[in-house]
C-alpha positions in Angstrom: -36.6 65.5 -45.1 -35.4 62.2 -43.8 -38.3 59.6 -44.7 -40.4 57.9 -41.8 -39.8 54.5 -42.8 -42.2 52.9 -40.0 -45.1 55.6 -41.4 -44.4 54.6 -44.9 -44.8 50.6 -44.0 -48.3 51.2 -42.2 -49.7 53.2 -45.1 -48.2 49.9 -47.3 -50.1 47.6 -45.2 -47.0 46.0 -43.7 -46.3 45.5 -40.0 -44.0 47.5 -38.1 -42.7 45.9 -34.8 -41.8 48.5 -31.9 -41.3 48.3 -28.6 -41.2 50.6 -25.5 -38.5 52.6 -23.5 -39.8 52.6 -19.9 -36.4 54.0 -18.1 -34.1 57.0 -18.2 -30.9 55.2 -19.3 -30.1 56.3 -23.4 -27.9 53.1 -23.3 -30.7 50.7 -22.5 -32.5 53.1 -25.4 -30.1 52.6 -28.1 -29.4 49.0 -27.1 -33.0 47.5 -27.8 -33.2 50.3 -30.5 -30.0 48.4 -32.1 -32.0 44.6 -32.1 -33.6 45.4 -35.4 -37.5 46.9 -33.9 -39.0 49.4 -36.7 -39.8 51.8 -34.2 -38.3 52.3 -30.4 -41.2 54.8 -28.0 -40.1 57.0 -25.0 -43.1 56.4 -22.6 -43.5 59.5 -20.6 -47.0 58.5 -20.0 -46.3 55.4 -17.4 -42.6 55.1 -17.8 -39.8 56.7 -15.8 -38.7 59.3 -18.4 -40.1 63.2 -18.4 -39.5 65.7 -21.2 -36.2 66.7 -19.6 -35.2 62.8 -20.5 -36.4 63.2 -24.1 -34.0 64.8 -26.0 -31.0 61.9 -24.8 -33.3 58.6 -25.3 -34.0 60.2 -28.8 -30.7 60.7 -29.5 -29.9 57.4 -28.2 -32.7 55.5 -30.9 -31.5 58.0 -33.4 -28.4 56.0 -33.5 -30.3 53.3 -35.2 -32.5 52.9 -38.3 -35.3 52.7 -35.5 -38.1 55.1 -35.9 -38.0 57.4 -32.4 -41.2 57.9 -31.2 -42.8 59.3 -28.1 -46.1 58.4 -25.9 -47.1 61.7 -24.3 -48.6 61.8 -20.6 -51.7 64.0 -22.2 -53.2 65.3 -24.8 -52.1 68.9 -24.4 -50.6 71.0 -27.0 -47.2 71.8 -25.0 -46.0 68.0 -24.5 -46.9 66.9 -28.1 -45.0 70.2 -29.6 -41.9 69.4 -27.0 -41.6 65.9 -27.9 -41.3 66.9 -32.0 -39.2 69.6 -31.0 -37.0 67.4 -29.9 -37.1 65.1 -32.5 -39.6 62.4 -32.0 -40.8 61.0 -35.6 -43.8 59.8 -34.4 -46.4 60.6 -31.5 -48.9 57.9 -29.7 -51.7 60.3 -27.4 -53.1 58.4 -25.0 -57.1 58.2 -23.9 -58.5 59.7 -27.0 -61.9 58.7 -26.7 -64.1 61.0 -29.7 -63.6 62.7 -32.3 -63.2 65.9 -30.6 -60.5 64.6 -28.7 -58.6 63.6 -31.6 -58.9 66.7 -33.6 -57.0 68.3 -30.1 -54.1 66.1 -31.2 -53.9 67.1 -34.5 -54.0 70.9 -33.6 -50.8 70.4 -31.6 -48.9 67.9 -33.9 -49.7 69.1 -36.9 -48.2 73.1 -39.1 -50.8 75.2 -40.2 -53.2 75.0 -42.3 -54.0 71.4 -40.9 -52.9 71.7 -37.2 -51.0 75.1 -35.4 -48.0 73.2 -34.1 -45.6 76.4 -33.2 -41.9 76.6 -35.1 -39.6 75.9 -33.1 -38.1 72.3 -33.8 -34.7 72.8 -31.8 -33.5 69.2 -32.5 -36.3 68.2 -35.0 -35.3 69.7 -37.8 -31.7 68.8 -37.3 -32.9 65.1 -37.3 -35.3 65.5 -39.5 -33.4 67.0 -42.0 -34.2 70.2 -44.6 -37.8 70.8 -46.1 -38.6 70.1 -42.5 -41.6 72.8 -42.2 -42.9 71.8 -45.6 -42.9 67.8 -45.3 -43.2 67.4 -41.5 -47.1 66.9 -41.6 -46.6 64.4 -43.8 -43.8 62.8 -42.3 -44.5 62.6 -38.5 -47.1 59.7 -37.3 -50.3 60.6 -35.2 -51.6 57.6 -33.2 -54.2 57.6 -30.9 -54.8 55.2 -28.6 -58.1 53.5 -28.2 -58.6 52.3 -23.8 -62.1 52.9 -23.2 -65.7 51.7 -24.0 -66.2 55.1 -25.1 -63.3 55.1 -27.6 -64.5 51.7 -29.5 -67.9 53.4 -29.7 -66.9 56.4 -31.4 -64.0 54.6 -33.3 -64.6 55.1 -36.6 -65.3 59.1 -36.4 -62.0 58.8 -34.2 -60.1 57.3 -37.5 -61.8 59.3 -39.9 -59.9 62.4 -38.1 -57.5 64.1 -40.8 -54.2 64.0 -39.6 -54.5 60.5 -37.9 -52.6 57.7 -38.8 -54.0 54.7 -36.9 -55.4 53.5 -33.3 -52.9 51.8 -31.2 -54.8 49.7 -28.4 -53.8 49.9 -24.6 -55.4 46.3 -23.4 -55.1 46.7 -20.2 -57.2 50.2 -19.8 -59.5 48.7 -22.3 -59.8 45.9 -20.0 -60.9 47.5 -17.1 -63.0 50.1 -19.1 -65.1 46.6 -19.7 -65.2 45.3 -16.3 -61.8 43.1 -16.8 -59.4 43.2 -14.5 -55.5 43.7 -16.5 -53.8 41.1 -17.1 -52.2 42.2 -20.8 -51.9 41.0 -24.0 -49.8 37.5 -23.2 -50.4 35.6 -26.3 -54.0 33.9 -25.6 -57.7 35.5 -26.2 -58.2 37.8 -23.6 -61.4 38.0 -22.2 -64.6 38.2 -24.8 -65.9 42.0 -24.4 -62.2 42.9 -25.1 -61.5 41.0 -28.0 -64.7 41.9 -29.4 -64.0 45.6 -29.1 -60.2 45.0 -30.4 -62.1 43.3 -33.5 -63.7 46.7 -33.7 -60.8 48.3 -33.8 -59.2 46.7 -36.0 -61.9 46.3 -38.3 -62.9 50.3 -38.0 -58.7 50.8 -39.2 -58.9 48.3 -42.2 -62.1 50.3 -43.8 -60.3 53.7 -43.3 -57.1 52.4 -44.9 -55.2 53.5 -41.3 -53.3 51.6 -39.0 -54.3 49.2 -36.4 -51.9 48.7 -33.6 -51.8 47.0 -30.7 -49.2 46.5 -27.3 -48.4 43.1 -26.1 -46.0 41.3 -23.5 -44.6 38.2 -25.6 -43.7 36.8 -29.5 -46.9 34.6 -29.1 -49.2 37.8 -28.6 -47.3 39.5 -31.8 -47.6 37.3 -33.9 -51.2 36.6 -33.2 -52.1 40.2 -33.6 -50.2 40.4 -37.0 -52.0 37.3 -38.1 -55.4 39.1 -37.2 -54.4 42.2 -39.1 -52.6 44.5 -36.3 -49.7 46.6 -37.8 -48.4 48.5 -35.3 -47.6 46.4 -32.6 -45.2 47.0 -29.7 -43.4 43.8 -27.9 -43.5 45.1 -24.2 -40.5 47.8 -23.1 -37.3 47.1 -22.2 -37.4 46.9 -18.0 -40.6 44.3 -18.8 -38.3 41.8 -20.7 -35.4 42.0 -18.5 -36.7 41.5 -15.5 -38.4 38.6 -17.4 -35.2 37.0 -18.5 -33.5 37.7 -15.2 -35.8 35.9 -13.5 -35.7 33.0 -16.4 -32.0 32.6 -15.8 -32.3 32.8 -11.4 -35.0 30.2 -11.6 -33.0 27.7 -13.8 -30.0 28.0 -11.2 -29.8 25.0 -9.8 -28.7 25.6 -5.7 
């Protein structure tokens, strides 16, 4: 089966730098998939994209040496098997907040004995490559992603779920979940209830061995993050750092 090069960094201890596909276009996918990022997400939890997008911004990262990987809308077992059907590598659930919750993920990501994902990996397995059934469990990345009050609480049993590879922290649901209003993760502290839970986080991942990971807006917040320990850390998505650049360029015209 073809390896999962961003899984087998994380469970080295080396960072693996992502970032997410927020729009519908496959272009714009394998474009920023082409810049060199480890791994390249589908975001069908706030982005444009639905399942029906899936299978064409796949196949657009698949292009690449990128890692395609998909943030569901739920934690349900019909979007996370759809997504590996159709050949996502790796899977971020969103609002897992206990234990409980995370064993749910695992139950749709994962073949029996460990999980009961149902066969049926239309693209997956042509991606993926033979031995599919057999190494898949192994193969495909489980993240959950850590957003509440509740979630830092109950952090450690959440890691300590078999079949999970890391957290991956949304900042600005964890902000308000703490009374802050979002602002994201721009490159300076954010404010101290947040970074105080992130330090949980992270800390709660570094004892279990997993993967702590992170999404920011800028460089300056990546490179802070890895320098705290973060892994997994995603650089914004794609619309976010065009407009962002557009605007740099209309700004310096000079009229």
């Amino acid at each position: 089966m073809r390896p999962n090069e961003t899984k087998r960094a994380l469970r080295a201890g080396k960072p693996a730098l992502g970032i997410m596909v927020s729009s519908i276009s496959p272009l714009a996918a394998e474009a920023v998939a082409n810049v060199g990022f480890d791994w390249v997400m589908v975001d069908l939890q706030h982005g444009e994209p639905e399942l029906s997008n899936v299978l064409s911004l796949l196949q657009g990262i698949s292009t690449t040496g990128a890692t395609p990987f998909v943030r569901v809308p739920i934690n349900e077992f019909v979007p996370i098997n759809r997504a590996l059907d159709l050949g996502a590598y790796g899977i971020v659930v969103p609002l897992v907040n206990t234990p409980e919750e995370a064993a749910i993920a695992v139950h749709a990501a994962k073949y029996p004995p460990m999980g009961a994902r149902s066969w049926g990996p239309v693209r997956g397995a042509i991606y993926g490559g033979g031995d599919y059934f057999r190494e898949s469990n192994d193969e495909i990345a489980l993240m959950v992603m850590i957003e509440t009050a509740e979630a830092v609480r109950n952090v450690r049993a959440i890691i300590a779920t078999e079949g999970i590879d890391g957290c991956y922290i949304g900042p600005n649901d964890l902000s308000i979940s703490y009374g802050v209003p979002p602002g994201g993760d721009m490159g300076q502290p954010m404010a101290a209830p947040v970074e105080e839970a992130m330090a949980t986080v992270l800390a709660a991942c570094q004892e279990a061995g997993k993967a702590a990971g992170i999404h920011v807006y800028n460089a300056a917040a990546a490179n802070r993050r890895l320098q705290q320990g973060f892994r997994f850390v995603s650089v914004n998505n794609e619309l976010g750092i065009m407009r962002a650049a557009v605007a740099a360029e209309f700004q310096a015209i000079e009229r």
